[in-house]
Residue, then its C-alpha position, 0 to 999 in steps of 0.5 A: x974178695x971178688x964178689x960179683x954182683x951181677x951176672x950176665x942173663x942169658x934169657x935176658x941176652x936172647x929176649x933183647x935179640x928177638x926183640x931187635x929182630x921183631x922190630x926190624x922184620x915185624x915178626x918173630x918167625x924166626x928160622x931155627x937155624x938163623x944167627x944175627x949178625x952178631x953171632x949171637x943164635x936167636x933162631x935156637x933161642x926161640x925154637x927154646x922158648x916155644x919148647x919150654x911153653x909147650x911143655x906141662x906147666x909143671x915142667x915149663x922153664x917159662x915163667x908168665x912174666x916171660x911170656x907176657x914179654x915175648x907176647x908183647x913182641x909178637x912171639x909165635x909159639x906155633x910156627x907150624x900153625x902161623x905158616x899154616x894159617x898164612x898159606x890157608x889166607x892165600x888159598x882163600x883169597x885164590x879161591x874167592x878170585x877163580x872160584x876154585x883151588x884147582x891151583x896151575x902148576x907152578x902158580x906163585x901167589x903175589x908175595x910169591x909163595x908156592x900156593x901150588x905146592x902148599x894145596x897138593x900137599x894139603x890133598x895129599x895129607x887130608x885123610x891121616x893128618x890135619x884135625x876137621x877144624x882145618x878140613x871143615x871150614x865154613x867159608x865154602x874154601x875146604 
């Protein structure tokens, strides 16, 4: 009579996607508008999954069996935080080398990132919008 016995499962889809990527990029820092290969939109997939985590635990659409496989493959629920903790590593290491975050215009770190930029829009955001937990570091780099 046609039955069907098994249907494709679009998680399942997306988790075997992300896992390709983390194995071939060694992160799952993920673009939201990045598609594989394939055609198949992991980017929106994750931005997804990190939107179903994020919200009240009655409402999320993530169960802990999902989750604990996403944490095994390295998922970043927080890109925003990841990048900013990444950035934040490189202007410690420029600090402990010049004494300083007085950053030359331009200045590129060696995995060519922008330090520049990044420590001017951090000066500029200070007073309205970081926590003191990213203002009041105690390693003498602020």
């Amino acid at each position: 009579i046609g039955m069907v016995w098994q249907f494709d499962d679009p998680w399942e889809t997306g988790f075997v996607h992300a896992k390709s990527y983390y194995e071939e990029n060694g992160d799952l820092l993920v673009q939201g508008t990045y598609v594989c290969p394939d055609g198949y939109a992991l980017g929106g997939w994750v931005l997804n999954q990190r939107a179903n985590y994020a919200k009240p635990d009655k409402y999320r659409k993530i169960s802990p069996t999902q989750k604990k496989r996403l944490d095994e493959i390295g998922m970043v629920w927080s890109a925003v935080a990841e990048r900013w903790e990444a950035a934040y590593a490189l202007a410690k290491e420029y600090w402990k080398e010049y004494g300083d975050l007085r950053v030359p215009t331009k200045y590129k770190a060696p995995n060519g990132y922008a330090l520049d930029e990044w420590v001017r829009s951090q000066r500029e955001k200070k007073s309205f919008r970081y926590p003191d937990a990213r203002t009041n570091r105690t390693s003498g780099c602020h």
